[in-house]
N, C-alpha and C positions, 0 to 999 in steps of 0.2 A: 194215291195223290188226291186232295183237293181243290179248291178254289185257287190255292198256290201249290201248283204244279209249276214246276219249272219251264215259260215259256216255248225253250229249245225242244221239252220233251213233247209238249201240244204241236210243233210243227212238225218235229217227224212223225207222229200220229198220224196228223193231218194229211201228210206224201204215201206214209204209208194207204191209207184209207185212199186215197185219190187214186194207187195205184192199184190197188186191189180191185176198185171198180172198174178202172179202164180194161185191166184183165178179164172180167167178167165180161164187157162188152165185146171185147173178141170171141172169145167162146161162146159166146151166144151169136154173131155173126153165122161163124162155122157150123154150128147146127142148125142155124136155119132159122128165121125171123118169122113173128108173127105179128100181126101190128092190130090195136085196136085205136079206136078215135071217142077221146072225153065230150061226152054230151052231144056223138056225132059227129063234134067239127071234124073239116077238113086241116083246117088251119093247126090241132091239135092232139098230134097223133100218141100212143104209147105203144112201145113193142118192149119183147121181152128181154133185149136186153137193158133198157131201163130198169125193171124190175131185177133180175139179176146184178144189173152193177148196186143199186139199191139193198141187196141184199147182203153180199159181200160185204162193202162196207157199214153196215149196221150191224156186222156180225163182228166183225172185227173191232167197232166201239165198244159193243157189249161187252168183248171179252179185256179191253182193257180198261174200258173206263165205264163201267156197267153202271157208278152214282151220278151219269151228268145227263142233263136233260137231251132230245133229239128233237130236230124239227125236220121232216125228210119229206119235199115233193110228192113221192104215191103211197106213202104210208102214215103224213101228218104225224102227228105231237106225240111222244111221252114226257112224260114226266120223269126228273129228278132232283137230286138235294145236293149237289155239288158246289151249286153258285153257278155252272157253266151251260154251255145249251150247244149244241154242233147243229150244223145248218146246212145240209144237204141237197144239192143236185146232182142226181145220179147220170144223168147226161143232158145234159143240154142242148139244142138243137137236134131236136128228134126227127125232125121235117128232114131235115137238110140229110142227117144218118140215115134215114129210112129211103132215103134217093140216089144212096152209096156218092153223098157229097161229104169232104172234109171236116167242115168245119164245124165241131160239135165239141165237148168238154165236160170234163168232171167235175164240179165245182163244192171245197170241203170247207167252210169255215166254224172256229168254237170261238163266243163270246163270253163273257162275263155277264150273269146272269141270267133267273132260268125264266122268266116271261119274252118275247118277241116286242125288239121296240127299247129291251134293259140291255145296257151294258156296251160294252165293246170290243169289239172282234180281234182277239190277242195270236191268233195262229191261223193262219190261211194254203190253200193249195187252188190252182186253177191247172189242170191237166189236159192236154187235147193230145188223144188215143190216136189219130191218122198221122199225126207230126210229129210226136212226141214230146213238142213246147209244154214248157211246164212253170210257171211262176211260183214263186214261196215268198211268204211273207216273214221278211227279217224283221230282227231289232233295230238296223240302220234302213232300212227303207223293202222295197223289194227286189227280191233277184232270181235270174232268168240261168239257171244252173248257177254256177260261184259269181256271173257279171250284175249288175245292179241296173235297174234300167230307169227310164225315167221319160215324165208326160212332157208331153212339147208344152212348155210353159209358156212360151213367148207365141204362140198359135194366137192371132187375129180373126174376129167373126168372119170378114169378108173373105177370108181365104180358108177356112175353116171345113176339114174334111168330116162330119158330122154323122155315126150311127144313128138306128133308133130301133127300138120298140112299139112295138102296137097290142091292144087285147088281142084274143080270141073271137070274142063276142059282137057278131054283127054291128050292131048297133054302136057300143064303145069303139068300134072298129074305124067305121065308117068316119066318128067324130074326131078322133086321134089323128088322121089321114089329113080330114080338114083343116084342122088347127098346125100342120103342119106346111098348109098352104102357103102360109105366110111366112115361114120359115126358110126355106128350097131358096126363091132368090137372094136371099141374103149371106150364103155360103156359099162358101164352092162347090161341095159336094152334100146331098144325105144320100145313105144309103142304109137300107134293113137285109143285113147277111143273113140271119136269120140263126144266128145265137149271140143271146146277150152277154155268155159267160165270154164267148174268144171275142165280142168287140172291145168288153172290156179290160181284157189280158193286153188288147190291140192298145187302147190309148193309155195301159200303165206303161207299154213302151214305146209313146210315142210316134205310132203306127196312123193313127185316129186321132182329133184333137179333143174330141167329145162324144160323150154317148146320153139320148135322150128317150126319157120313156115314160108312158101313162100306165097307172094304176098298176105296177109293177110287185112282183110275188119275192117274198124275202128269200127262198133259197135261190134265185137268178142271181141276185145281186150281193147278198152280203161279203162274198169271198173277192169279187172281182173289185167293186166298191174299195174295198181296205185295201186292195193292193192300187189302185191308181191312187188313193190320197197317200199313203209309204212311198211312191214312185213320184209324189209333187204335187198328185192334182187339190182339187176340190170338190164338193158336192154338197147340192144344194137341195132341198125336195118344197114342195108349195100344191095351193091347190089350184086347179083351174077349173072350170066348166065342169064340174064336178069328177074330174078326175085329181088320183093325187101327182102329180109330175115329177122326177127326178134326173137329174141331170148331176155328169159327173167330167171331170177335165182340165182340160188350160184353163185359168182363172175367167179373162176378159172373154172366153167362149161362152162359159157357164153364166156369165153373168146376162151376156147378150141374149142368149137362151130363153132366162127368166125374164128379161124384159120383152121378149119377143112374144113368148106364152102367158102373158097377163100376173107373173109374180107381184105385186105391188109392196109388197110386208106385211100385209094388213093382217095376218095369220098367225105373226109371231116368228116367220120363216125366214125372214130374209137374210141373204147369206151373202155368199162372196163376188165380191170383183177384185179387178189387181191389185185394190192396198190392201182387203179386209176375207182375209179366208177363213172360211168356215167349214174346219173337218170335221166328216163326218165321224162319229163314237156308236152310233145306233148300230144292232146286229141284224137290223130287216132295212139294210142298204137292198134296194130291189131292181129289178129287170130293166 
């Protein structure tokens, strides 16, 4: 197959590959964890089962679609000539797995096109190995085994139960934190579970009304992203204080969002409120 591959066959790829990593991440449980931390942080750890579920399903792409590009978390870019690019999170919430907490995820998507930033994400999976929830991206929208789920569209700022993201990096850390100052009383809730893949599974079903994040890594987001706008939402991205920000959800959330975190349009970005949605098509939908 190439560039036209039959959508149905890129999504059971997609489950498949999502599943073979989650397999991996248990066996790698059972024999025993070892954990290292990127550039030291604490904030950012890798064990081996990342790399192992990373493994699996990059083996499993190779052998069936060996001409399309990868983009994978702890092994970065190849190249292909397919027209298509997979876009890999081998687990996410590493933090949260490595403290034997739940809420961690597989995250598969394949776009059209093979640069980062081309094309649009035609086939998706978001899998979480302690629960067994698992999202697929259909042709009528997304769905949570055969049920179809969908973002609390009618979600209001002031009531608005709000995820979010932060760097790694000291310093972006620190700033992300602040600029969210301003944020906290004007919802009901934020909160940072600490994976952006199950927050955003959370507000494709409506779980969450919105998820918001600074300077955000394309395999977080591209999977989960395309399943909350198939599920109703929207997403918008802008720049602020020199991060790039992203925000995805109920409309009149996302919008309130951006005017909360200084969007102006002035960028060329500006994107949705209740009358005027702007879905997103990009394959580096992010964290």
């Amino acid at each position: 197959m190439s560039i036209g591959a039959a959508p149905g066959d890129l999504r059971h790829l997609s489950l498949r590959a999502a599943r073979a990593g989650a397999d991996a991440i248990r066996e790698a449980r059972v024999r025993g964890l070892r954990t290292e931390h990127k550039g030291g942080a604490a904030q950012d750890p890798v064990t081996t089962a990342d790399h192992a579920s990373e493994r699996a399903i990059l083996g499993l792409l190779s052998r069936d679609r060996p001409q399309d590009a990868v983009l994978a978390e702890e092994s970065g870019a190849s190249a292909g000539c397919s027209g298509l690019r997979w876009i890999v999170d081998p687990l996410d919430g590493t933090l949260n797995f490595s403290h034997g907490a739940s809420r961690y995820a597989v995250s598969i998507a394949v776009a059209t096109g093979c640069d980062v930033g081309d094309g649009q994400v035609v086939a998706a999976t978001v899998l979480q190995p302690a629960t067994g929830a698992c999202l697929v991206l259909d042709d009528g929208g997304a769905l949570d085994g055969d049920a179809p789920v969908a973002v609390n569209r009618e979600a209001v700022p002031g009531y608005a139960l709000v995820a979010f993201a932060v760097p790694n990096a000291p310093d972006p850390r620190r700033r992300a934190y602040q600029a969210l100052v301003g944020v906290a009383p004007r919802v009901a809730d934020l909160r940072n579970t600490g994976s952006t893949v199950c927050d955003l599974a959370a507000v494709a079903r409506g779980e969450l009304d919105a998820f918001v994040s600074f300077d955000p890594a394309p395999w977080d987001i591209a999977a989960g992203a395309a399943l909350v706008e198939a599920a109703g939402g929207v997403s918008r991205r802008w720049r602020h204080d020199g991060f790039e920000v992203f925000a995805t959800g109920a409309p009149a959330v996302v919008a309130a969002l951006a005017g909360w975190l200084g969007d102006d349009g002035s960028d060329g970005t500006a994107g949705t409120d209740g009358a005027d949605e702007e879905r997103g098509t990009d394959d580096d939908r992010q964290r």
